[in-house]
N, C-alpha and C positions, 0 to 999 in steps of 0.2 A: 623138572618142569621149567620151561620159557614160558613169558610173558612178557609182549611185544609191546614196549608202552615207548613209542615217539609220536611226531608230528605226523604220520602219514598213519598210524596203529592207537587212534585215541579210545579211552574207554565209551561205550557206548552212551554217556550222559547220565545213565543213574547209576554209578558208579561200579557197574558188573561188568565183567570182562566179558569179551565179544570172544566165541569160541573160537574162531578163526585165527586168534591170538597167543590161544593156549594149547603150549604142547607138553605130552606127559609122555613117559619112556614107562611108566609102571608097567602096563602089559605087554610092550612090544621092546622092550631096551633100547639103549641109549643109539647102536647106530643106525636100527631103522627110524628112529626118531630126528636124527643128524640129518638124514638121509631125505627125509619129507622137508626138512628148514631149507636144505639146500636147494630139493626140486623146486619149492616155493619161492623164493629168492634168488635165483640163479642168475646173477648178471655181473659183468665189472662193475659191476657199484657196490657191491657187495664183498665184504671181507668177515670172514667167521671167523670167531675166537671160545673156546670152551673152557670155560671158567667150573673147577669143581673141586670134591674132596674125597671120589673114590677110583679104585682102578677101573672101573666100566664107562667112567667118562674118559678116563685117558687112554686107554686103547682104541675106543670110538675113533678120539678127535687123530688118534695116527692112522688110522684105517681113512680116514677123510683128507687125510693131510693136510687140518689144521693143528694151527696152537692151540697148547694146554697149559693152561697157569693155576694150578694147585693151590687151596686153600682151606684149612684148616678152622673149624667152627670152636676148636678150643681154644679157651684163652691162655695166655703166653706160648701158642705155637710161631714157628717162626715161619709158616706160609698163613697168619691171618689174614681177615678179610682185610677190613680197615685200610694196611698198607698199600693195599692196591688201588694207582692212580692208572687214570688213561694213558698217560707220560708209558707208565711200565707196560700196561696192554701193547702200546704202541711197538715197543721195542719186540715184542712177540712177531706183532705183525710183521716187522722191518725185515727179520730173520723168515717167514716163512713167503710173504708176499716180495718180498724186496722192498727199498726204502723208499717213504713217500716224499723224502725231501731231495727235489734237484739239486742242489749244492753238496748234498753228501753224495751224490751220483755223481756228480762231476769228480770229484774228489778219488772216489772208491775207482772210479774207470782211468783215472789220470793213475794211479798209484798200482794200478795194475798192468800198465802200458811195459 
């Protein structure tokens, strides 16, 4: 299940989620569930990433050709949640979107010349 909580996706004031907000895979699996985020949000401003801990999410997220960053609900696994910062998300995206910083593009395309 997703739950959309930013500045443009606020809870509706008494603190219940706006259904528009929540997406569940229980009845329909993971990638017609992928499949409705994307139709919903489909624009360059947008970059998807699937954060999970079973294989129905990560064969979704390659059938969509997003990232998949793996995490384990057990303590002392070594894909816990905890570890995961934006920093590391980021590098997901760098490798499936390409990188979001100009100076590593400068870099990457001078060193490929």
């Amino acid at each position: 299940m997703l739950f959309i909580v930013d500045n443009s996706h606020q809870l509706n004031g008494s603190n219940k989620a706006v259904v528009s907000s929540v997406y569940s895979s229980w009845e329909v699996g993971k990638l017609q569930c992928f499949q409705w985020i994307k139709d919903r949000f489909n624009s360059p401003n947008f970059h998807f990433c699937v954060i999970g801990d079973g294989y129905e999410e990560c064969e979704a997220a390659q059938v969509m050709r997003w990232p998949f960053v793996k995490i384990d609900p057990c303590p002392g696994s070594g894909h816990r949640f905890p570890g995961l910062t934006l920093r590391t998300v980021g590098y997901y995206f760098d490798v499936v979107y390409g990188s979001s910083d100009p100076e590593n593009e400068e870099d990457e395309s001078s060193s490929h010349l």
